[in-house]
C-alpha positions in Angstrom: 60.0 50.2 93.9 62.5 50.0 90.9 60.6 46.3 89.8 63.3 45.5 87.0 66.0 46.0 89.8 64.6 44.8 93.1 64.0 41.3 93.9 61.5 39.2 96.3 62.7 36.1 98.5 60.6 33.3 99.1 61.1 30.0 101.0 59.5 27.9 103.3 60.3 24.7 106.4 58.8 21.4 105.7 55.3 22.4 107.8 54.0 24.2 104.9 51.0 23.6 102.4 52.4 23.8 98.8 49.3 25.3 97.5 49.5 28.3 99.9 53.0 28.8 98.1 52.3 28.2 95.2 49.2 30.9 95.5 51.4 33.0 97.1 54.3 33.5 94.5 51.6 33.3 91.5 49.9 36.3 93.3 52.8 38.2 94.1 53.9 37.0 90.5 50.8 39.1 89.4 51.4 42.7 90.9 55.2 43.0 90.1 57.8 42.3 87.5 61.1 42.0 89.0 63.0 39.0 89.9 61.4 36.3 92.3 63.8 33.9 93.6 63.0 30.2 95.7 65.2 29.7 98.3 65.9 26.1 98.4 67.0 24.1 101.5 66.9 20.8 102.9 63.3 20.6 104.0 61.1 22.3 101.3 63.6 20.8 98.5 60.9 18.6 97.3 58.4 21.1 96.1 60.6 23.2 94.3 60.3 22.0 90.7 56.7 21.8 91.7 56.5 25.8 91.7 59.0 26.3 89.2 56.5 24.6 86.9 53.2 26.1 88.7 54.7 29.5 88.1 55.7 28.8 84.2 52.2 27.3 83.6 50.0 30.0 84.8 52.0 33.1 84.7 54.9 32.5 82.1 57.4 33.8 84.6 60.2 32.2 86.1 61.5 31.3 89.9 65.1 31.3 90.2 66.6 29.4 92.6 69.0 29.6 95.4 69.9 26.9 96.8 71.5 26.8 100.7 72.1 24.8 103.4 72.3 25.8 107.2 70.2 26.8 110.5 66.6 28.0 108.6 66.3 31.5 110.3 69.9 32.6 110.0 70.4 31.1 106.6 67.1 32.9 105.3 67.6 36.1 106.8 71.5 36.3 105.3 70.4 35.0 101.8 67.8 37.7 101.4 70.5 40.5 103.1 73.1 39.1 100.8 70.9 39.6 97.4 69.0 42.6 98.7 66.2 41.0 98.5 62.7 44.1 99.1 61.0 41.6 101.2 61.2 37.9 102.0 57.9 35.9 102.4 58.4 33.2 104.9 56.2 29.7 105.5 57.5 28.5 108.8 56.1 27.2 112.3 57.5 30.3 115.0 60.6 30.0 116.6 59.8 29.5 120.6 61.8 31.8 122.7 63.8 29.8 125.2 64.9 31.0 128.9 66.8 34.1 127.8 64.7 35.5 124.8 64.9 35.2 121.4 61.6 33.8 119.8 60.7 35.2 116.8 61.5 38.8 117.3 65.3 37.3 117.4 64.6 35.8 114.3 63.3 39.1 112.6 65.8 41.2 114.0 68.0 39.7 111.3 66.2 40.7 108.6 67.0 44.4 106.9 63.8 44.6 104.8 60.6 43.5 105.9 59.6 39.7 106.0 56.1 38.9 105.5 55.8 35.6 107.6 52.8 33.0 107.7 52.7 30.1 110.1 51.2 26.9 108.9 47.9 28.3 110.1 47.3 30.8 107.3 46.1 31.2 104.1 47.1 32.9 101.2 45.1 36.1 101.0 46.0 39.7 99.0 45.9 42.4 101.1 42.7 44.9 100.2 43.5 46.2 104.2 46.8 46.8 105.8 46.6 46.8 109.4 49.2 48.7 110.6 49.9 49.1 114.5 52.5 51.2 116.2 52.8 51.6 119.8 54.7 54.6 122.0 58.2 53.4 120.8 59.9 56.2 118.5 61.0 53.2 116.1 57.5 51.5 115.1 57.3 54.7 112.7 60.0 52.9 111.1 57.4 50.5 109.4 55.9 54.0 107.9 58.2 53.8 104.0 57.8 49.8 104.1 53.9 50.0 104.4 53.3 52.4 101.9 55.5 49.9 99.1 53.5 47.0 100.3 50.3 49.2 100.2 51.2 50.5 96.8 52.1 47.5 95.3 48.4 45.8 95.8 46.6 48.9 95.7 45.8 48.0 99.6 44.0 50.3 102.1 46.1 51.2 105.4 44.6 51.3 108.8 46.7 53.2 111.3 46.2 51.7 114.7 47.8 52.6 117.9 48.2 51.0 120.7 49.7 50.1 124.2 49.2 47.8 127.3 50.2 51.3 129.4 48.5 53.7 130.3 50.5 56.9 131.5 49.8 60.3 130.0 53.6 60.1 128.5 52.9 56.5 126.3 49.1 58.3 125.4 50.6 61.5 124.1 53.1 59.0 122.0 50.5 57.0 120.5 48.3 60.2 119.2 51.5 61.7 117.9 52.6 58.7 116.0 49.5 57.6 114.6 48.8 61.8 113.6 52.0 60.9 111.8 51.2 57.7 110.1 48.0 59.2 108.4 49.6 62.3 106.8 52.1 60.2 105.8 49.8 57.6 103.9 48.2 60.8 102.6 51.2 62.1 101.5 51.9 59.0 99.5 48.5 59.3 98.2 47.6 55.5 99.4 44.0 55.5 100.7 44.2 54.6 104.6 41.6 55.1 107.3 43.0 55.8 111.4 41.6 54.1 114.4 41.0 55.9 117.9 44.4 54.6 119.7 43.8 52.5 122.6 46.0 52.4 126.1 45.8 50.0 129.0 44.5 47.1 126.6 45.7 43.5 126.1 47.8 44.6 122.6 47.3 40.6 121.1 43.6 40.0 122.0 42.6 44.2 121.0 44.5 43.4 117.9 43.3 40.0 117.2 39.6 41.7 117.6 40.4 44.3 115.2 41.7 41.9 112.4 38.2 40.2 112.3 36.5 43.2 111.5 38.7 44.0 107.8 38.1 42.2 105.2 41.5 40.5 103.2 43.5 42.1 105.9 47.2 41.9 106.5 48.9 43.2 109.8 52.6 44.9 109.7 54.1 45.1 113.1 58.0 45.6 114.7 59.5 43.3 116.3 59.8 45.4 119.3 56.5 46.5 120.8 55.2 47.7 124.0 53.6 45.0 125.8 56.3 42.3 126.9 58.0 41.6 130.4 60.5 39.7 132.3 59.7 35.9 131.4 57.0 37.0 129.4 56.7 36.9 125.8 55.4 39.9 124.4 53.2 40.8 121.6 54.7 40.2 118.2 55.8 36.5 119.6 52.2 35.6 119.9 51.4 37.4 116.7 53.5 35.3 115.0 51.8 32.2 116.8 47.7 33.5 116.8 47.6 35.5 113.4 45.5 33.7 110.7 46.7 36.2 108.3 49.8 37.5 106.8 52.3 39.3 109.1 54.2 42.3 107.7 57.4 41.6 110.6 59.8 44.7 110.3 63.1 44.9 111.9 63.5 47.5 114.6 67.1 49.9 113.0 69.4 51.8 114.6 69.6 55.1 113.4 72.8 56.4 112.8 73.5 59.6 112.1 72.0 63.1 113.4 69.5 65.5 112.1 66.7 63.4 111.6 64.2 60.8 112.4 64.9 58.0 109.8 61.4 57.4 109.0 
């Protein structure tokens, strides 16, 4: 990550605690030097001299801001695609999905870098332990370049864990392919990571819910397409959005375009 170029996004509804922000851009303020930017909007407008000065008093760095107005999701997503923003760290209750869709995979799908969201249930925690999950979709290797920059830029751990509510030979063979790939690539990087036996047949949100509890200052990175969901049945990353007590790494599934190789 070029720090003196890139920049980070941060903004927030009106459900969110102040100090969890506030601990948030301080820590984040910590690990990396470029710009960090407040995106100012109707609902969180009140706070935001609050962690201009919070920011100046106990890291001597500055929080630009941006202010504008509009629909939250929408309006965050193109402010942080219109400044290029690395990643965007979101404070929000999760969008519901309504009759056709949509939810919060809708919502992420606007995004072209990687939003790290936290509903009002969370606290602020670094990340000593990624926990990154793919499935048998070809694109959750996507996540592979954006987890190594998160893991590099607070020295974090990654564990590689696989899984799927199927069970046919063709989504096993997937799942021990791309997690194989996930660990060389981590390896590669040279970021310390650790890879869990994949699972099939499983309940994705309760397996992955388990597995959270057992890593210490753990964050999870996910797609926002994942095996797992139905017809009139939200899948997976909706209710990770909703359950998670941590910090959710939410990546954008992206059309490759091109030929000649994988994109990840």
């Amino acid at each position: 990550m070029e720090e003196t170029t890139t920049k980070i996004l941060f903004t927030s509804d009106s459900t969110q605690n102040q100090q969890t922000i506030s601990d948030a851009i301080l820590s984040v303020a910590r690990r990396f030097k470029g710009e960090l930017i407040w995106l100012q909007n109707a609902a969180n407008a009140g706070i935001t001299q609050a962690l201009v000065d919070d920011l100046k008093k106990r890291a001597y760095r500055d929080l630009t801001i941006l202010e504008k107005s509009g629909e939250f999701w929408s309006t965050s997503a193109k402010s942080a695609n219109d400044i290029n923003a690395e990643m965007t760290f979101v404070f929000a209750e999760p969008k519901v999905p309504g009759f056709m869709g949509g939810g919060m995979a809708a919502c992420v799908s606007k995004f072209n870098n990687p939003m790290i969201y936290l509903n009002s249930e969370c606290q602020w925690v670094e990340p000593r332990n990624i926990l990154m999950l793919l499935d048998s979709n070809s694109e959750s290797r996507q996540k592979f370049y954006r987890v190594s920059v998160l893991a590099k830029m607070f020295g974090a751990k990654v564990t590689v864990f696989s899984l799927s509510s199927s069970k046919d030979a063709e989504t096993v063979k997937y799942l021990f392919a791309y997690s194989g790939q996930a660990f060389d690539y981590m390896v590669k990087k040279g970021i310390p990571v650790v890879e869990l036996d994949p699972k099939e047949g499983v309940d994705m949100v309760s397996t992955v819910l388990e597995e959270v509890e057992k890593i210490r200052d753990c964050w999870v990175s996910s797609m926002n397409e994942t095996d797992g969901g139905g017809f009139m049945k939200a899948g997976p990353f909706q209710q990770y959005c909703v359950q998670m007590r941590v910090p959710l790494m939410a990546c954008a599934v992206q059309e490759i375009v091109g030929s000649g190789g994988s994109g990840y």
